[in-house]
TITOR-651383 format. One record per atom (N, C-alpha, C): residue in one letter; y, x, z. Coordinates in steps of 0.02 Angstrom, whole numbers, padded with zeros to 5 digits, always signed. Layout:
# residues N
aYXZ;...
//
This chain:
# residues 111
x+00694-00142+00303;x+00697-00071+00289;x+00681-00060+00216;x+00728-00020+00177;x+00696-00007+00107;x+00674+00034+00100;x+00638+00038+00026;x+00579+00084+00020;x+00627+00162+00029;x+00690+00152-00008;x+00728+00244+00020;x+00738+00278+00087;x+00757+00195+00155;x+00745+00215+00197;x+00671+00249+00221;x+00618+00226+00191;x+00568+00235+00219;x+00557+00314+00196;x+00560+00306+00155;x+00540+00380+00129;x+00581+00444+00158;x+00639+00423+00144;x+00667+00461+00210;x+00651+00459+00291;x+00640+00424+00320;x+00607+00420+00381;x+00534+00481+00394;x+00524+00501+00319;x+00457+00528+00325;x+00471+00595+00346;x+00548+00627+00325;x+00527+00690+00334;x+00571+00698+00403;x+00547+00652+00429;x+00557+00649+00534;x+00500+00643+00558;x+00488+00728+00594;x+00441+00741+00610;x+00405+00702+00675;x+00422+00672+00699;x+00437+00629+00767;x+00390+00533+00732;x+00432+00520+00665;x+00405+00467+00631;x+00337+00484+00595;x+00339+00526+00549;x+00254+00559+00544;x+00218+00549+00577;x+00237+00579+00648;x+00175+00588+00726;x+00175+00509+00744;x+00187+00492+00742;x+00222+00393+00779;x+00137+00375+00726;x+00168+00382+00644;x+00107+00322+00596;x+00056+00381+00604;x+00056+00454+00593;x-00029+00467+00599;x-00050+00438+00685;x+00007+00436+00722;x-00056+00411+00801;x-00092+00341+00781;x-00031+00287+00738;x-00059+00207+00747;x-00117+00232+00690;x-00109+00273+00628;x-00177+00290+00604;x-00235+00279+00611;x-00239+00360+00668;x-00289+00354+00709;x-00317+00314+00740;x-00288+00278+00773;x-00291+00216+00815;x-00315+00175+00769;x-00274+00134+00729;x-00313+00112+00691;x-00390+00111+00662;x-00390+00160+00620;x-00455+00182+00620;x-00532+00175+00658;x-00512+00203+00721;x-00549+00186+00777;x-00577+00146+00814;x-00494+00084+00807;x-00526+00017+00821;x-00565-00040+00798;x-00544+00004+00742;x-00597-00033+00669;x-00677-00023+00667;x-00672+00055+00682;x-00738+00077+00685;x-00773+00056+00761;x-00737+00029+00811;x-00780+00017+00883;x-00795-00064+00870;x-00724-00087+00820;x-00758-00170+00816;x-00816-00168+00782;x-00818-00141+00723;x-00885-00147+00690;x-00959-00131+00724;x-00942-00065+00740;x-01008-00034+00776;x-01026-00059+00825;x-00982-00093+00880;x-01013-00110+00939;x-00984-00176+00961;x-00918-00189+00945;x-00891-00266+00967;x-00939-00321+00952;x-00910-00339+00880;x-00963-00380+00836;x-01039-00393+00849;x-01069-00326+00823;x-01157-00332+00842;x-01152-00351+00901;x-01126-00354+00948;x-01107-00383+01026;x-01133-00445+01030;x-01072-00464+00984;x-01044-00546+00988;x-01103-00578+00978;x-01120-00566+00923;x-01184-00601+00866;x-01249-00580+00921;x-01250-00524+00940;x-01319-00543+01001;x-01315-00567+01047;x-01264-00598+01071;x-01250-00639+01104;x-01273-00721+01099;x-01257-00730+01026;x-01276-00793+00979;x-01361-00776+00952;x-01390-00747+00964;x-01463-00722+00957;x-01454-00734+00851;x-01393-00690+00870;x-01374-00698+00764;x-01387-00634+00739;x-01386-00558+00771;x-01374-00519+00754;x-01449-00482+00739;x-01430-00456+00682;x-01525-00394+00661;x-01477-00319+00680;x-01527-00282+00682;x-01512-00225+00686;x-01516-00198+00583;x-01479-00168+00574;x-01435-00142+00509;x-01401-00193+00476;x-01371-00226+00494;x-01364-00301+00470;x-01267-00257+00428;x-01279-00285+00371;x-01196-00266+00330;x-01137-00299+00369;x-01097-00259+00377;x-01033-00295+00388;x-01012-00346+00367;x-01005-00381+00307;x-00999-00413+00282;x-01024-00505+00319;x-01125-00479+00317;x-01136-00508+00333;x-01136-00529+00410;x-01083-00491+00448;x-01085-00501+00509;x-01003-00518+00523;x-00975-00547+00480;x-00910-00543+00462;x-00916-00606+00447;x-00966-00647+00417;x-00965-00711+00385;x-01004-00749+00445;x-01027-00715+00490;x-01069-00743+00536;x-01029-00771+00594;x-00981-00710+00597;x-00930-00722+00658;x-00858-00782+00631;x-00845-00782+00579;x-00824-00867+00536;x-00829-00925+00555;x-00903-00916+00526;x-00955-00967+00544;x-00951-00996+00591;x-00948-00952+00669;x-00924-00975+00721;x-00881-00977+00747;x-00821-00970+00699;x-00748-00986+00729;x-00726-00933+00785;x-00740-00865+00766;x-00718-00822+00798;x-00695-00773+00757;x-00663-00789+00697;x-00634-00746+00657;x-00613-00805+00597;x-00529-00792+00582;x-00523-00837+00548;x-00535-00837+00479;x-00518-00759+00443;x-00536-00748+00372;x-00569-00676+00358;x-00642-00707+00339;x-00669-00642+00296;x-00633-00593+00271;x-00594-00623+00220;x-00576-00593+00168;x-00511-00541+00225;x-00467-00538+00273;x-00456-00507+00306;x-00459-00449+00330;x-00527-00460+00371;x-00572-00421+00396;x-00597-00353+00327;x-00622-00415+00276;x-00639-00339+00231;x-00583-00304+00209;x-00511-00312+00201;x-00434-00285+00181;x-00424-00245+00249;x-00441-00247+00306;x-00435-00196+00372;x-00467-00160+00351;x-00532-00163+00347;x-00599-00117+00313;x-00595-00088+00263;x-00575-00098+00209;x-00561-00048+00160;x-00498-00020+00194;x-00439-00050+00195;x-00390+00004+00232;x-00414+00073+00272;x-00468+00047+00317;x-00469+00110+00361;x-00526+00178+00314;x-00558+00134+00277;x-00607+00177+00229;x-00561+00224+00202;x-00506+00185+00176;x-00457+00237+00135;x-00396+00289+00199;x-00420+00285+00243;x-00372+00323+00279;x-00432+00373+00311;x-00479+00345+00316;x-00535+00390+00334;x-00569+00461+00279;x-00546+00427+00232;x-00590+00479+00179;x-00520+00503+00133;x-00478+00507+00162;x-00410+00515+00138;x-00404+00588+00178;x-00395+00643+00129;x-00405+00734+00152;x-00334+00760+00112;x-00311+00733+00132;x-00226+00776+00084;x-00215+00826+00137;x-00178+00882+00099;x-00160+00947+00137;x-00089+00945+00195;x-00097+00886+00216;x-00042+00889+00268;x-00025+00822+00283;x+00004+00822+00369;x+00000+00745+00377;x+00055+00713+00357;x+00116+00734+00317;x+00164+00691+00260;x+00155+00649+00217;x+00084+00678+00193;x+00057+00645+00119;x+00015+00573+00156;x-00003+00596+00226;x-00053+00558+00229;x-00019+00483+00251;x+00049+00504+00292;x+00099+00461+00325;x+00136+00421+00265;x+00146+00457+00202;x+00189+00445+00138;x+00119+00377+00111;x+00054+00401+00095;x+00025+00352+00092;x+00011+00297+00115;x-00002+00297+00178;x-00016+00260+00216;x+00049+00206+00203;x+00128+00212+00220;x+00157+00168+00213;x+00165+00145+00133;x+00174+00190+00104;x+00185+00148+00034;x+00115+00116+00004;x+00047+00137+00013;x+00004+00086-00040;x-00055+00036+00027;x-00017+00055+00096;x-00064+00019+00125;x-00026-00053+00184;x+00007-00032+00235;x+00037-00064+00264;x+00083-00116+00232;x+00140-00085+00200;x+00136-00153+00168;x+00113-00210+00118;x+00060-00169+00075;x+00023-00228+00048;x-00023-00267+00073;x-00053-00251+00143;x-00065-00292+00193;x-00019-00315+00239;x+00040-00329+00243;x+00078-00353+00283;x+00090-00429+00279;x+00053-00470+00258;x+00028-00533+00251;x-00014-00555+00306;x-00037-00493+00344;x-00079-00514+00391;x-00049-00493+00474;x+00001-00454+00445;x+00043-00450+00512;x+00085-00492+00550;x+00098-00553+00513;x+00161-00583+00537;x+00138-00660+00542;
//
């Protein structure tokens, strides 16, 4: 798909609603792995503190071969930071962003 198709695709109101749902979604699943998956895992492994950084609970779960790359994990994580604190006046801009400076410069991890 090229970038003209894409951009055209945007002002289909139907395709908008499609990337803000995986968005959302997104987002969410990001925020339930962190908050509650993970600290899970690791108390499970009697690894986990209570306020413990992502990061460091990111290098923990590695460690044990239940996550293959850090560096990953933190490129999901900033992704969703930036879709989270991302307030544009309408969901075009937010759909227009999302594909052009995020999805595919992580699309190294999709395939």
């Amino acid at each position: 798909m090229g970038c003209r198709q894409q951009t055209e695709d945007l002002d289909d109101t139907e395709v908008v609603k499609t990337i803000d749902s995986f968005i959302y979604r997104f987002t969410k699943i990001q925020d339930k792995m962190g908050e509650k998956l993970f600290p899970a895992i690791l108390n499970e492994f009697q690894e986990y503190k209570p306020n413990m950084p992502l990061i460091d609970v990111l290098n923990k779960l590695e460690k044990f071969e239940l996550i293959d790359n850090v560096d990953m994990w933190i490129d999901f994580r900033k992704l969703r930071n930036n879709l989270t604190h991302d307030y544009p006046n309408s969901g075009d801009n937010r759909s227009n962003q999302f594909i052009n400076n995020n999805l595919f410069e992580n699309e190294r991890y999709l395939s």
